[in-house]
C-alpha positions in Angstrom: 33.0 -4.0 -37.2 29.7 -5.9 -36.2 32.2 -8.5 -34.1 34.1 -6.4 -32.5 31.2 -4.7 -31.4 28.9 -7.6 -30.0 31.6 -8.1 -27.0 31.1 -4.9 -25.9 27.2 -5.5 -26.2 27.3 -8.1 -24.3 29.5 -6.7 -21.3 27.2 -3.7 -21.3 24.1 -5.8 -21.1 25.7 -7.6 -18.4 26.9 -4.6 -16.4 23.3 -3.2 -16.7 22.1 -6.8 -15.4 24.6 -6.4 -12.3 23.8 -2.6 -11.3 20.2 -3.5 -11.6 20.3 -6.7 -9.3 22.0 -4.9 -7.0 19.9 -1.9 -6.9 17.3 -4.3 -6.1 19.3 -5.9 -3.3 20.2 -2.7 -1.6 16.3 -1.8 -2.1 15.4 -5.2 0.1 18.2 -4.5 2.6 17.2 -0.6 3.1 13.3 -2.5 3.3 14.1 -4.4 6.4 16.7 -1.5 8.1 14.5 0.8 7.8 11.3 -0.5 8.9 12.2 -1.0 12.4 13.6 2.1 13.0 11.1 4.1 11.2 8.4 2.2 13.2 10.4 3.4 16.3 10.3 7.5 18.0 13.5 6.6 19.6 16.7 5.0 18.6 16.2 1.2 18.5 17.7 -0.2 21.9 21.5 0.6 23.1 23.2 3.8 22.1 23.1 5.6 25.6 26.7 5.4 25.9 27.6 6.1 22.9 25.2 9.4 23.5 27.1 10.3 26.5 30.8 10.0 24.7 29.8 12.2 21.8 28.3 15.0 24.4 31.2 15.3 25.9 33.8 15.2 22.5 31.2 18.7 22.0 32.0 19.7 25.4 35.3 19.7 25.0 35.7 21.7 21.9 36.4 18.2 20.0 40.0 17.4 21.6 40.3 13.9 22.9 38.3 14.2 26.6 40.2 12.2 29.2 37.5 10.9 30.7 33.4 10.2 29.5 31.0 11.3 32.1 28.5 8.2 31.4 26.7 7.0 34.8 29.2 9.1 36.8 31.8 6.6 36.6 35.1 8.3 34.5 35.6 6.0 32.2 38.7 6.9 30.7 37.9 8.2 27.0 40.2 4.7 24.9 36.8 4.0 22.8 37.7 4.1 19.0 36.4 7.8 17.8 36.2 8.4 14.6 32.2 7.4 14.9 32.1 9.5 17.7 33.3 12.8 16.0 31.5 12.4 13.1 28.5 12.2 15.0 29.4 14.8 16.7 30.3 16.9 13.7 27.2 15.9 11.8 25.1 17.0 14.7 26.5 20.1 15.0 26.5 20.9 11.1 23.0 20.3 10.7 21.7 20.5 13.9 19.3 17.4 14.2 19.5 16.5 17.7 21.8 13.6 18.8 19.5 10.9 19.7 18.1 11.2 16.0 21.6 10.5 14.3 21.8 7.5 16.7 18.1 6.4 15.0 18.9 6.7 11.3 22.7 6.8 11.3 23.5 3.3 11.8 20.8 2.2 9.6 22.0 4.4 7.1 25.6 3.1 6.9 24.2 -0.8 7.3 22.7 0.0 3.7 26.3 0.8 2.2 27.2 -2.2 3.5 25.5 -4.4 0.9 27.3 -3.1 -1.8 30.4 -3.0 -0.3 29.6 -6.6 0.7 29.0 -7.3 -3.2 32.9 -5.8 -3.9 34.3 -8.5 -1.5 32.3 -11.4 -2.7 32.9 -10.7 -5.9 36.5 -11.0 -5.6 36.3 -13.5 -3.4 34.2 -15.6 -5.3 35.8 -14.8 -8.5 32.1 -15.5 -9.6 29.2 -12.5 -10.8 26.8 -15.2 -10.3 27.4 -16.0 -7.1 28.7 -13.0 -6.1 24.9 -11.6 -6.8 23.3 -14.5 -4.7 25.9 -14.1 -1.9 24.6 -10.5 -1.7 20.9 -11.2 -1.5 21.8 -13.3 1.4 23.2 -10.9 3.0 20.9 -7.8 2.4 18.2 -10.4 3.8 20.0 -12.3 7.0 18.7 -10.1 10.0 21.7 -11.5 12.1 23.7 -9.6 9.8 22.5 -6.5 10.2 20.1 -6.2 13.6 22.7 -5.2 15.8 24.0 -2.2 13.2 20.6 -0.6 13.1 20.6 -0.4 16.9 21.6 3.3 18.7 25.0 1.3 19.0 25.6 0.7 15.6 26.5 4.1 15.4 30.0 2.5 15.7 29.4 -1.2 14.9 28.1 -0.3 11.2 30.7 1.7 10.1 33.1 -0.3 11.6 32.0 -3.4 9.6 31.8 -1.5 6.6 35.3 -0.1 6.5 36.4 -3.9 7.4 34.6 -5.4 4.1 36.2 -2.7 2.1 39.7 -3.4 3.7 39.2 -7.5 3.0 38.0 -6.5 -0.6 41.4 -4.6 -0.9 44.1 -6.8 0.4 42.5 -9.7 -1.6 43.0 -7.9 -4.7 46.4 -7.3 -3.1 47.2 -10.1 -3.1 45.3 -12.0 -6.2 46.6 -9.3 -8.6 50.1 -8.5 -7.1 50.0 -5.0 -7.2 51.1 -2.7 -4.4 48.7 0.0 -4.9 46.0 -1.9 -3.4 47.9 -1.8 -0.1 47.2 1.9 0.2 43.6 1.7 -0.2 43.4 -1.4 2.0 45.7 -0.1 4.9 42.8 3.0 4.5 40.4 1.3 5.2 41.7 -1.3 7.5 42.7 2.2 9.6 39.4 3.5 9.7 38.1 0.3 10.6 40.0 0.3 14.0 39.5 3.7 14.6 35.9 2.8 14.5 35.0 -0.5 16.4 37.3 -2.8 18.2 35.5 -5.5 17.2 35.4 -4.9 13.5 39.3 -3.9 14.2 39.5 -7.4 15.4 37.8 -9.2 12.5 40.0 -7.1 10.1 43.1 -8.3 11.3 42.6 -12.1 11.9 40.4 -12.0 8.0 43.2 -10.0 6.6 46.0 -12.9 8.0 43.5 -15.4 6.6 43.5 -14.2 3.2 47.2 -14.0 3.3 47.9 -17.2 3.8 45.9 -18.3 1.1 46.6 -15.7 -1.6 49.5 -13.6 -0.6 52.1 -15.9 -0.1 54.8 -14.2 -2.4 57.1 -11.5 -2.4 54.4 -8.9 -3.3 52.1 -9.9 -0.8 54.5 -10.0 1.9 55.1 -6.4 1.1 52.4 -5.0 0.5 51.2 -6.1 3.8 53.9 -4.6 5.6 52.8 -1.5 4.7 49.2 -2.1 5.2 50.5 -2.6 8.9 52.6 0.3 9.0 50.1 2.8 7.6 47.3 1.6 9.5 49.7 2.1 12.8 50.6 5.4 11.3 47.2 6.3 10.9 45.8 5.0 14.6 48.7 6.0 16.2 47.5 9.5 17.7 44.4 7.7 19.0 46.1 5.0 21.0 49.4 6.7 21.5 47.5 9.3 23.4 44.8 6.2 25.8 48.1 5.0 26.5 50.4 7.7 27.2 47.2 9.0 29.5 45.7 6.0 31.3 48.6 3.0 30.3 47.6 0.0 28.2 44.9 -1.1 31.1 41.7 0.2 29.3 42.2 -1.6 26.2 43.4 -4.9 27.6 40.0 -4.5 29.6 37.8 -3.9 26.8 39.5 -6.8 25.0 38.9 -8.8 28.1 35.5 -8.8 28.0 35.0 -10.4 25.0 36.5 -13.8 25.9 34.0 -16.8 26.4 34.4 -19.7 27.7 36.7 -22.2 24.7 33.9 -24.2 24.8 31.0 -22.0 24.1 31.5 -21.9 20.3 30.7 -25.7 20.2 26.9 -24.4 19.4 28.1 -22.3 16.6 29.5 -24.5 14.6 26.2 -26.5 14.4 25.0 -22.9 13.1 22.9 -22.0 16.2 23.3 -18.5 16.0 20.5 -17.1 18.3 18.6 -18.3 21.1 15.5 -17.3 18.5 16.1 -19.9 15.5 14.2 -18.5 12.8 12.9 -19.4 9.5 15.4 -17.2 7.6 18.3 -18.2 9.4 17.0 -21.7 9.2 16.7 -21.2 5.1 19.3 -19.4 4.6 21.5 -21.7 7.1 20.4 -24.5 5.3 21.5 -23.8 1.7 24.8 -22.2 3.2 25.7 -25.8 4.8 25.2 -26.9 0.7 27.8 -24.4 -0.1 29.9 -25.5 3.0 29.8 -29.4 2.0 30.6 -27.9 -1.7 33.4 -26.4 -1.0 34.9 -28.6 1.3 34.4 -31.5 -1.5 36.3 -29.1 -4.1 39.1 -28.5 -0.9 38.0 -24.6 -1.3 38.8 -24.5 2.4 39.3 -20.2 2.7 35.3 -19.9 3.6 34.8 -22.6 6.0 38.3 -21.6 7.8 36.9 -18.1 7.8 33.7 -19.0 9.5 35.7 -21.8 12.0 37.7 -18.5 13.0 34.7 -15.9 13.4 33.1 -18.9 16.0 36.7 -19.1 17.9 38.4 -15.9 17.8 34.8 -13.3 17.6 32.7 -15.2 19.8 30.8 -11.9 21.1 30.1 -10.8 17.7 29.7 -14.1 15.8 26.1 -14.4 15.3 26.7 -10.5 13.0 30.4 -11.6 12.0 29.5 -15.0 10.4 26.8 -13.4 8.4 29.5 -12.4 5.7 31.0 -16.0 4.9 27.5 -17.9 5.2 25.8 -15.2 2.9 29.2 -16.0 0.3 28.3 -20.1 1.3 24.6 -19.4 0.1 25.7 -17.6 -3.1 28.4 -20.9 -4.0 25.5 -24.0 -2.5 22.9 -22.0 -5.0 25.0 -21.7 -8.2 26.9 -25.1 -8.1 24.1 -27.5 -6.2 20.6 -26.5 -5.9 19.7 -24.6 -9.0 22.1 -26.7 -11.3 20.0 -29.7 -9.7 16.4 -28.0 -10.2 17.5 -27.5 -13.6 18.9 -31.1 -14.6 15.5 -32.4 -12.7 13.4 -30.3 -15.4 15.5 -31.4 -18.3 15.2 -34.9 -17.2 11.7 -34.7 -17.0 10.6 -32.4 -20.6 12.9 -35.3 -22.4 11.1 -38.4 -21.3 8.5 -39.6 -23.7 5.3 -40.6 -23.2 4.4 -43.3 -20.8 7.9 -43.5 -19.1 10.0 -43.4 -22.0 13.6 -43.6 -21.3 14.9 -40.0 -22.1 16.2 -39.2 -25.4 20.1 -39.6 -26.0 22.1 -36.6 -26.4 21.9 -33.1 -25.0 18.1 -31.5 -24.5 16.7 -29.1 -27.0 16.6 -25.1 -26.5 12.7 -25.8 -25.4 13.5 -27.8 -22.5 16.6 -25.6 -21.2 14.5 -22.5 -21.2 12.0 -24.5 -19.8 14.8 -25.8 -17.1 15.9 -21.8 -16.6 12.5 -20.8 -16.0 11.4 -22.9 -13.3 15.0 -22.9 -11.3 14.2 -18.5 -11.4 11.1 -19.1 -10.5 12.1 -21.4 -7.5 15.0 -18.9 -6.7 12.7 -16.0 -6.7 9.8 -17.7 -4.9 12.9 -18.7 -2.0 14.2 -15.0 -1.8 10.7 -14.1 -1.4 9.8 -16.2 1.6 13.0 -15.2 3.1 12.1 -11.8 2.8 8.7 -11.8 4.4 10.2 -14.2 6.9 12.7 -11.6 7.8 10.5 -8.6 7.9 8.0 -10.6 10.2 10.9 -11.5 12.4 12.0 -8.0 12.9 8.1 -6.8 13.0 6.2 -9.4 15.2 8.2 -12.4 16.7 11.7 -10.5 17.7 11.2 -6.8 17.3 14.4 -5.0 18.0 13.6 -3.3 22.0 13.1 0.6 22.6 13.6 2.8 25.5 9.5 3.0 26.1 7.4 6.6 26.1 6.6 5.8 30.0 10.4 5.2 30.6 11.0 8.5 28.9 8.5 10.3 31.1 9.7 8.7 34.2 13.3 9.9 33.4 12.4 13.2 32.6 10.4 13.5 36.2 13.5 11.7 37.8 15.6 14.5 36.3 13.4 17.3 37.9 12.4 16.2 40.8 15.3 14.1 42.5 18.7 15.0 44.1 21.9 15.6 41.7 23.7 12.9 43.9 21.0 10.4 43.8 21.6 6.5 43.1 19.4 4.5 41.7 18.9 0.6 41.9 16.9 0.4 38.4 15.2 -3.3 37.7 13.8 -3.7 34.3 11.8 -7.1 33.2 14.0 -7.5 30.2 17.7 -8.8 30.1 19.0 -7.0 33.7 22.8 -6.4 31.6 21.6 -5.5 27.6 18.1 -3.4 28.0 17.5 0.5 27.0 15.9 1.1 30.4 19.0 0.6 32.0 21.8 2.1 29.3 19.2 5.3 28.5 18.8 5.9 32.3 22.0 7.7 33.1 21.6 9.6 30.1 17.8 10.8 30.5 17.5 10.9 33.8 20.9 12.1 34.5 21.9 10.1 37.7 23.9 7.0 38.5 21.9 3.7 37.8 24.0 0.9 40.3 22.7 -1.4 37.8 24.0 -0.7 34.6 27.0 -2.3 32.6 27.8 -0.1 30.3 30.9 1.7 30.2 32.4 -0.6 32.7 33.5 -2.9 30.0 37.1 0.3 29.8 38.0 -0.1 33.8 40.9 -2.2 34.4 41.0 -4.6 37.0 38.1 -7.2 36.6 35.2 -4.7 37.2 33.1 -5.2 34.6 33.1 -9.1 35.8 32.3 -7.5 39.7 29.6 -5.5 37.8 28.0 -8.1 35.8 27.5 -10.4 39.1 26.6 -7.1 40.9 23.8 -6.4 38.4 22.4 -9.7 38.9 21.4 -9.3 42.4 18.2 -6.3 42.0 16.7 -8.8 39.0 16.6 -11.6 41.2 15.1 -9.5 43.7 11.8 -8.9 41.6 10.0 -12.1 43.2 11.1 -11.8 46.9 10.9 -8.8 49.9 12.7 -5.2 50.2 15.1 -6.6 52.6 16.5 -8.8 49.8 17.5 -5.0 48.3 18.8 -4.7 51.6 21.2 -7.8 52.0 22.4 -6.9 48.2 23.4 -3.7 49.1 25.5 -4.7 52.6 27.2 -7.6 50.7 28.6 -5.5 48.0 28.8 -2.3 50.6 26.7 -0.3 47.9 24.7 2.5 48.8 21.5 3.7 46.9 18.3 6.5 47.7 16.6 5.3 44.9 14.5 2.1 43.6 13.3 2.0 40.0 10.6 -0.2 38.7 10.5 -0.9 35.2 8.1 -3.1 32.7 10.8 -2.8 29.9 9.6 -3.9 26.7 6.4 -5.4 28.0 5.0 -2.1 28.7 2.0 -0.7 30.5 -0.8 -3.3 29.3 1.5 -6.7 29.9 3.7 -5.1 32.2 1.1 -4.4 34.7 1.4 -5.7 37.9 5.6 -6.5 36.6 7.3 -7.2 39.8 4.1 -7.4 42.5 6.2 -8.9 45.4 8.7 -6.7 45.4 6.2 -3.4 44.8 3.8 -4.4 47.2 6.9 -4.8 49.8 8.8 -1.0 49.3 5.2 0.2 49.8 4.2 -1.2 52.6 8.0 -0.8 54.1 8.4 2.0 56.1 12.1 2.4 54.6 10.7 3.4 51.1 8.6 6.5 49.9 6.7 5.7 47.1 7.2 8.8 44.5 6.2 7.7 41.0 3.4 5.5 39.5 2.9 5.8 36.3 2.4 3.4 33.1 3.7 0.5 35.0 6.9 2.6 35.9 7.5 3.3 39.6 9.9 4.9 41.8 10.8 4.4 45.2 12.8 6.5 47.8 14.5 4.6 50.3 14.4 7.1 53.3 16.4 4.9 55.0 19.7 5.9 53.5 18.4 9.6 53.4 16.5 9.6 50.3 13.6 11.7 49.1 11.9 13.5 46.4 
């Protein structure tokens, strides 16, 4: 009785061992999402879109609208909604107002992602060890998860959580031959492209991938003909009706827009993820290039494929995509190289005798492998913690995540009162002039059109979010030179606007002031323009010239 008992012991002490570490992961993950948003009084950057698009599901009683009123610009409604409804729903149901959900929502989901992260890896790995160091890489990587706490991750976090449940699926699809799996995976897969085309994207590419290294057999060759079947089954009233409404163009435009240049994933693969290289990414880059040179010694080729085709084929995404394989790289470089090698450096050293004694023959004693298993936890434990306080002052002090500023909000709120229904605005912000929350909130707060923004265009066929993108750059340029270069922008692109907005950004009131002197000085002492509003570094201008006013 005593044997057959101590197995089960020993899986139940293990199982307690996993739940525990992975309490602790999610713990450190939910740590670092959290902290920026609840530092924050407003969703953390983008959203403003996705703000509009859920208004106006409500508006519509929740049928599919056939337009979204964002900026004034009918973008025809082909965005992937199941986000969109259930933040709809859940705003309705509880009624906390909208721009809340878009604050802890994403957040919220980016947190189930660690788990679910631990589910793939530890198929994929076919490893608890590594599968557990794989997932504190990930709970800790900030480019895994900055963009999903945004307002925007609203439907980038779910979207990349229903993908790692999908992958999780179809590899145990296809690893243990059994057909049921390709129910749960076509679930999720489905949800996954109802919910961001990007994540839609990764799904399908990963799930190819995974075939052609585990599912090459009769089983796996059906089972993912029904994944593809269900999943059209399930998506198909979504994009049947885009395209029975507006044609194919909308989505071939969206999908447009995120194609680079073939050449501009060259940087990638030398792991130069951000602009901002930082000491996690450098730490955690580091031991993942161990676990890369590992497995392409051992000719474990699915991870670094994987990673090769999130540079190529996910270039706009790759610095949150390629999060999931280097996090699974760290885990493998940990367990087979470094700590295996802190712990055969210790057990050299405890068996060598005094004064330089060649070490003794044979295996080393119980005293000097605990001795070897205590310092490799302690070095592991002392690494996870400098990556953690790394990562939390990243996300704190050297590359806090923007928000819409309290003197933006109050500028909006004036604009909204106090200007024309049909105004146009030319709104210049000092942070990036095409990914800022001055100008993706403004349509939404202030409730007119905004000449400068992006969003939203991204759904028109036609090349016009291109023609917008070199149209936005003309205002920012404009900050260091006179009113008549506002003038020449708007005859070369025949626009027409009433309205100048002048914006610190990010920089706010104490080191935005004085933002954009030239310019400012220029629409005040021009004739043309009316100055209206002057507050915390915010201004607006009315250009009288084309019949605007208060």
């Amino acid at each position: 009785m005593s044997l057959s008992l101590r197995p089960a012991t020993l899986v139940e002490r293990e199982n307690l061992q996993t739940i525990a570490l992975l309490a602790l992961a999610v713990l450190l993950g939910a740590f670092l999402r959290l902290g920026p948003v609840l530092s924050a009084d407003f969703a953390l950057n983008d959203g403003g879109l996705f703000y509009t698009l859920v208004q106006d599901i409500r508006a519509a009683g929740y049928s599919l609208p056939l337009y979204g009123s964002y900026n004034g610009i009918s973008i025809p409604f082909a965005y992937p909604p199941l986000a969109l409804y259930l933040a709809a729903l859940l705003a309705d149901l509880t009624g906390v107002p909208l721009v809340e959900l878009l604050r802890f929502f994403p957040a919220a989901v980016s947190i189930l992602a660690i788990p679910a992260f631990y589910l793939l890896g530890r198929v994929l790995l076919q490893s608890r060890t590594q599968a557990l160091l794989a997932l504190f890489a990930f709970a800790l990587l900030p480019q895994g998860f900055t963009k999903y706490i945004m307002g925007g991750g609203l439907t980038r976090a779910p979207g990349t959580l229903f993908a790692l449940l999908a992958l999780q699926q179809a590899d145990l699809l296809y690893r243990r031959r059994q057909l049921r799996f390709a129910w749960t995976a076509a679930l999720f897969a489905g949800l996954a492209v109802l919910s961001h085309p990007e994540a839609a994207w990764l799904t399908c590419y990963s799930g190819a991938l995974l075939f052609l290294f585990h599912g090459r057999h009769r089983r796996g060759l059906v089972g993912t003909l029904i994944v593809v079947a269900v999943v059209l089954l399930l998506t198909g009233p979504w994009w049947l009706t885009v395209i029975l409404r507006h044609g194919p163009a909308p989505l071939l435009a969206a999908a447009e827009t995120a194609r680079e240049p073939w050449y501009s994933w060259f940087p990638r693969l030398a792991f130069y993820f951000t602009a901002d290289l930082d000491y996690v990414v450098a730490s955690l880059t580091t031991v993942g290039l161990v676990g890369l040179a590992f497995a392409l010694a051992r000719r474990h080729l699915l991870l670094p494929l994987w990673l090769v085709a999130i540079f190529i084929l996910s270039p706009r995404a790759s610095a949150t995509f390629a999060a999931i394989p280097l996090a699974l790289l760290v885990g493998i470089g940990l367990d087979q190289v470094i700590l295996p090698g802190v712990r055969r450096l210790a057990q050299g050293g405890a068996s060598t005798g005094a004064g330089g004694a060649a070490p003794a023959q044979g295996a080393p004693g119980r005293p000097a492998r605990r001795r070897s298993a205590v310092l490799a936890g302690t070095l592991l434990v002392l690494f996870l913690v400098q990556v953690l306080l790394s990562a939390w002052l990243r996300l704190s002090f050297w590359s806090p995540i923007p928000v819409l500023p309290r003197e933006d909000r109050d500028a909006f709120h004036w604009i909204a009162g106090n200007t024309a229904q049909d105004s146009r605005f030319v709104v210049i912000a000092a942070d990036n002039p095409y990914w800022n929350p001055v100008e993706e909130w403004f349509p939404v707060l202030a409730g007119r059109a905004s000449l400068t923004t992006v969003q939203g265009y991204e759904w028109l066929p036609g090349g016009q979010y291109a023609r917008q993108l070199e149209r936005c750059a003309g205002p920012f340029r404009c900050m260091a030179q006179e009113a008549d270069c506002l003038e020449d922008w708007a005859r070369g692109y025949g626009e027409s606007f009433s309205h100048v907005y002048i914006s610190p950004g990010r920089a706010g009131p104490a080191e935005g002031a004085g933002f954009c002197p030239v310019l400012a000085d220029s629409l005040r002492a021009s004739a043309d323009y009316l100055p209206l509003y002057d507050r915390g570094g915010v201004m607006v201008f009315a250009r009288l010239a084309a019949g605007g006013g208060p």
